[in-house]
C-alpha positions as CSV (number, residue, x, y, z in Angstrom):
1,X,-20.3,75.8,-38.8
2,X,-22.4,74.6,-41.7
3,X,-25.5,76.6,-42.8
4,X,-26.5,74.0,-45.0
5,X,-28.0,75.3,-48.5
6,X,-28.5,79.0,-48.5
7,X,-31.2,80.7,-50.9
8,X,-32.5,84.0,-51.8
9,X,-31.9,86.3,-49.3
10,X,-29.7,84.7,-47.2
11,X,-31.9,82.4,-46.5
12,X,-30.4,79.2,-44.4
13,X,-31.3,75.6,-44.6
14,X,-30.1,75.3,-40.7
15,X,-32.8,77.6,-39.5
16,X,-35.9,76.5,-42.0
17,X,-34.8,72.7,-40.8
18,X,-34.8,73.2,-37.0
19,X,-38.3,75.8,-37.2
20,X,-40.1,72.6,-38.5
21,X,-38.4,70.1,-36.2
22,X,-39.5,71.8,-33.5
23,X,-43.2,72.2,-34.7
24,X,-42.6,68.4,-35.7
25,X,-41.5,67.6,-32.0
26,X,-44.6,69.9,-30.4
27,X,-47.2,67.9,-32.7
28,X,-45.9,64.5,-32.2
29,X,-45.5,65.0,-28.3
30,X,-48.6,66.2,-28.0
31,X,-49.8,63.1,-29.3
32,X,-48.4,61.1,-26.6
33,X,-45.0,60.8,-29.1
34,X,-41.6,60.2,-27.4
35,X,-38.9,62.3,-29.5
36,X,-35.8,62.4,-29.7
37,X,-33.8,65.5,-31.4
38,X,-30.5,65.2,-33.2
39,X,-29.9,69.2,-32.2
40,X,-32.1,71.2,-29.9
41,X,-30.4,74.4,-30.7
42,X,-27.4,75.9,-33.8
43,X,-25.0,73.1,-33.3
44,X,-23.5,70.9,-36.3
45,X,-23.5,67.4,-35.9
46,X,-22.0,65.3,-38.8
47,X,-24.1,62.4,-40.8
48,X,-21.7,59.9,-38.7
49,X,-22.8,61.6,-35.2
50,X,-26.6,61.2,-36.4
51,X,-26.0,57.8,-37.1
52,X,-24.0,57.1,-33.9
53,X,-27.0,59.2,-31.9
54,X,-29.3,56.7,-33.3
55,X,-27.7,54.0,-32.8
56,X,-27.2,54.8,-29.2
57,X,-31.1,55.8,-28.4
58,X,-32.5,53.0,-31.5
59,X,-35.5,55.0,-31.8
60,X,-38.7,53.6,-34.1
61,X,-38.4,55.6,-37.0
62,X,-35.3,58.4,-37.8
63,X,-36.5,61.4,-40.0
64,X,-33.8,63.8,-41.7
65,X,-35.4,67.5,-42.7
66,X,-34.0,69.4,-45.3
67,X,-34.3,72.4,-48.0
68,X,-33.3,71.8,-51.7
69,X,-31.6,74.3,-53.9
70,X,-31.1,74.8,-57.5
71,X,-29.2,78.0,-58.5
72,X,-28.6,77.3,-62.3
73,X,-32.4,77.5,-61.7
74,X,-34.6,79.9,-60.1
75,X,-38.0,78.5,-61.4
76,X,-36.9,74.2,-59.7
77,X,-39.0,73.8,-57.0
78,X,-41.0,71.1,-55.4
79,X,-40.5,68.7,-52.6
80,X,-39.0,65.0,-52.6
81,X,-38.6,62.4,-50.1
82,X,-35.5,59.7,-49.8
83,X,-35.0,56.7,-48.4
84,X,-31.9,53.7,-48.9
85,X,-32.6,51.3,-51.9
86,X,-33.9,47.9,-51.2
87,X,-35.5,49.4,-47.8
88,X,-39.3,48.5,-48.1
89,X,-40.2,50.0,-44.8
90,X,-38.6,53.3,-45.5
91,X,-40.0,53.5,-49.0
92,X,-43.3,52.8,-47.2
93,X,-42.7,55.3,-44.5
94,X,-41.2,57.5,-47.4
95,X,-44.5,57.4,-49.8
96,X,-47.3,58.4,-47.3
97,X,-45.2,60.8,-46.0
98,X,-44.5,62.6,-49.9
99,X,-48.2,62.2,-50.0
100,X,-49.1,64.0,-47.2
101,X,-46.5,66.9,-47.9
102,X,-48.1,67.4,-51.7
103,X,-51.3,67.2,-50.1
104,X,-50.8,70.0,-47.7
105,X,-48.8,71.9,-49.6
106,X,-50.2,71.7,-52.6
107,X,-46.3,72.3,-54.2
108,X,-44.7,70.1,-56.9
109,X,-44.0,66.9,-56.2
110,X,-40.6,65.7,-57.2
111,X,-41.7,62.1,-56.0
112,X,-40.3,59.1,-53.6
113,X,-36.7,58.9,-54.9
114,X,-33.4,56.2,-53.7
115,X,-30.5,57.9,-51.9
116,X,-27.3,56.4,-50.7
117,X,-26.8,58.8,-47.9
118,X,-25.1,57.8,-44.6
119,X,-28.4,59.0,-42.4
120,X,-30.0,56.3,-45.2
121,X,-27.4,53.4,-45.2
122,X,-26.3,53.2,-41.6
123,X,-29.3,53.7,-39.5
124,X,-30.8,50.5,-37.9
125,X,-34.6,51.7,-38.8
126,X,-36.6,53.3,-41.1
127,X,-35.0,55.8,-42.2
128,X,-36.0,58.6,-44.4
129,X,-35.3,62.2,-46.0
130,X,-37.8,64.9,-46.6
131,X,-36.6,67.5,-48.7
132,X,-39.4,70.2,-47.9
133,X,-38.5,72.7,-50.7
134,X,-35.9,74.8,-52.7
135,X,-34.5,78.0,-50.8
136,X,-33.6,78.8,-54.3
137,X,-37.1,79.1,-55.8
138,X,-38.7,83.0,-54.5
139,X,-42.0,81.1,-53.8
140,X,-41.0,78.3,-51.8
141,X,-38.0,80.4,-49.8
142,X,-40.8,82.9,-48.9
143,X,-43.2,79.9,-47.8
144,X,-40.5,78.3,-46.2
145,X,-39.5,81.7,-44.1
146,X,-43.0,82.0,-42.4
147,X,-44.2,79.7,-39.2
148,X,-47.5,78.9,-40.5
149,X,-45.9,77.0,-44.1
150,X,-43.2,75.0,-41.3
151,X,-46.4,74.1,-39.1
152,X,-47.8,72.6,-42.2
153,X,-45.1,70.7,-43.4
154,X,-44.7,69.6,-39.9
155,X,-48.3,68.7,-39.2
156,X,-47.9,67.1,-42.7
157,X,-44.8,64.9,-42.0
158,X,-46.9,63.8,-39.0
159,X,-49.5,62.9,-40.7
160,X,-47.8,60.6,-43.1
161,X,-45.7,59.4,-40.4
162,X,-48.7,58.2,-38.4
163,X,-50.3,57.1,-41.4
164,X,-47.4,54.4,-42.1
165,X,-47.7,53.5,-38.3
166,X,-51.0,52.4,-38.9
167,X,-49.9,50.2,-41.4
168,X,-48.0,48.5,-38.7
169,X,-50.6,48.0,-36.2
């Protein structure tokens, strides 16, 4: 019932987010990883019903995937990564994850940035969101569209994530 952002094309955030969920999920269970999937298929779940989710499994880490969009703007593009102000671990988690996205990409980066959003606020762990490009932008949509740019990002957000694990450990 909620596409998300749509870009150029017809292009829909709902689709580009689950593609690289799922080659996030593959890549992190293959490493041994237990995760756990807010959707598995097209179905909306609120902010609240993410947060409820995770409060209900309490998993280590909860990672939100996005697309931007800019359409006053063709030319915005870049990616970003948000987590809750004041949360050191998340802003942690958050920077080696921007790192790794900017180094596998090789796109703008639009930084580490604070965000007051429920999947931010409300979740028990660290929590973060990775905004993996604007569907707006004719480069990034077209990156975004193809499997091999979403097994990137995905390999990418795992290598940042395990990167702030072994932080931890």
């Amino acid at each position: 019932s909620d596409p998300g952002k749509i870009g150029l094309n017809n292009l829909l955030e709902k689709d580009i987010n689950l593609a690289v969920a799922y080659a996030l999920r593959d890549i992190l269970r293959a490493e041994g990883v237990n995760v756990l999937m807010t959707r598995e298929g097209d179905a909306y779940l609120s902010a609240d019903d993410r947060v409820a989710l995770a409060a209900e499994q309490s998993p280590d880490l909860f990672l939100s995937i996005h697309c931007n969009s800019y359409e006053d703007d063709a030319t915005v593009g870049g990616i970003e990564t948000y987590y809750y102000p004041g949360d050191d671990a998340s802003r942690t988690w958050a920077s080696y994850v921007q790192t790794a996205l900017i180094s596998a990409s090789g796109t703008s980066d639009r930084g580490v940035k604070e965000n007051e959003l429920i999947v931010l606020h409300y979740t028990e762990m660290p929590s973060i969101m990775a905004e993996l490009g604007f569907l707006t932008n004719s480069q990034e949509g077209d990156l975004l569209q193809t499997s091999a740019y979403q097994t990137l990002l995905a390999q990418a957000l795992a290598d940042g994530t395990f990167a702030y694990l072994d932080t931890l450990y």
